[in-house]
C-alpha positions in Angstrom: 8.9 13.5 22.1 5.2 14.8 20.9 2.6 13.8 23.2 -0.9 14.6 22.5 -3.7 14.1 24.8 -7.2 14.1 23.5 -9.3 15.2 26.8 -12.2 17.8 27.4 -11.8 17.3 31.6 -10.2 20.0 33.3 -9.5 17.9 36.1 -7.9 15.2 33.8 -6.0 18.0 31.9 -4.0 19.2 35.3 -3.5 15.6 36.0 -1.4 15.1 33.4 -0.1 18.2 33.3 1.1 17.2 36.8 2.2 13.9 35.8 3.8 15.0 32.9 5.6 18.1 33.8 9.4 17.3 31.9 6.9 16.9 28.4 5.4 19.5 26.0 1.6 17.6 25.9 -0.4 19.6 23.3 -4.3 19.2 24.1 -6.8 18.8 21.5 -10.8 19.0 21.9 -11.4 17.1 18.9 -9.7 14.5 16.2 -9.8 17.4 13.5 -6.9 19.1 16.1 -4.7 16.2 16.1 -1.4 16.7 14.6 0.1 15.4 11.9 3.0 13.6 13.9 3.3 12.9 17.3 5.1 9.9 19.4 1.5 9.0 22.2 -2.2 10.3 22.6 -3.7 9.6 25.8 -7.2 9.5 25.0 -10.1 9.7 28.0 -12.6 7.4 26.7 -15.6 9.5 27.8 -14.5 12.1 25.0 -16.9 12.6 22.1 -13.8 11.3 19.6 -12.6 8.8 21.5 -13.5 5.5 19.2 -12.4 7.4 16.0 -9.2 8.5 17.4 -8.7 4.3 18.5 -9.4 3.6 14.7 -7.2 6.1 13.4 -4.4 5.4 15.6 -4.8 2.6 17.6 -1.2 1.8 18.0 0.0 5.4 19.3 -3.0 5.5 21.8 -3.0 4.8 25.3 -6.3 5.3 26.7 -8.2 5.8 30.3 -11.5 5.4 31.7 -13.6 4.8 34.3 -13.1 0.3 34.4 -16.9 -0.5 34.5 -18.0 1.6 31.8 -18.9 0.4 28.7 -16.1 2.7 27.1 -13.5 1.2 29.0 -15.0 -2.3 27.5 -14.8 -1.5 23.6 -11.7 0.5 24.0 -9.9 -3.0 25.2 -11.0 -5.0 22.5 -9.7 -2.0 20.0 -6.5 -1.4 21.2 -3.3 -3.0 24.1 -3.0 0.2 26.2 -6.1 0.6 28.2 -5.9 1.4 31.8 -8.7 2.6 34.6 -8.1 6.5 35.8 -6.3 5.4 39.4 -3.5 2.9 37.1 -3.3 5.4 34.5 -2.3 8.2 36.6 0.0 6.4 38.7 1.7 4.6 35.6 1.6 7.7 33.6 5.3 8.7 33.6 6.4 5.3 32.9 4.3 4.7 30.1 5.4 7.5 28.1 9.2 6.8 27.8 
C-alpha cells in the first residue's frame, strides 16, 4: 500500500510517522512531487498545494486541519474525508486500511 502525505510541518510529519510506523509514507513538499500511483494522501490543509491536490484527487485524499479555519471549511465541501488534527491523529491507523 502507497501512502503519500503532502505536509511541510515537521511536527505533523513525525506524527504520522508515529502513527504510521507498519507503512512506507513517502512525503512530498509540493503537487509537482506526487507520484504517479499511490493508494491515500493525507493532505494538511495549511499547505501551499493543498486545494489543487483536493482537485486532482479528491477521492484518494484524506485531509486535516485545524476545524475553525477557513481551510478546514472549503476542504469539506471539496472532498468526504476531512477531519480536525486531534480526530485525525487518533483515527489515523484505521483510516488507512
Amino acid at each position: 500500500m502507497q501512502v503519500v502525505a503532502l505536509v511541510s510541518d515537521i511536527f505533523f510529519m513525525a506524527k504520522i510517522r508515529d502513527e504510521l510506523k507498519d507503512k512506507e509514507v513517502k512525503f512530498c513538499s509540493s503537487l509537482n512531487g506526487i507520484p504517479d500511483s499511490f493508494d491515500y494522501i493525507l493532505v494538511h490543509l495549511q499547505h501551499k498545494d493543498a486545494f489543487n491536490v483536493i482537485e486532482k484527487y479528491s477521492d484518494k485524499c484524506i485531509c486535516f486541519g485545524f476545524h475553525t479555519s477557513e481551510e478546514f471549511n472549503k476542504a469539506k465541501k471539496m472532498c468526504k474525508n476531512v477531519y480536525p488534527n486531534s480526530v485525525f491523529f487518533k483515527r489515523l491507523p484505521e483510516l488507512i486500511k
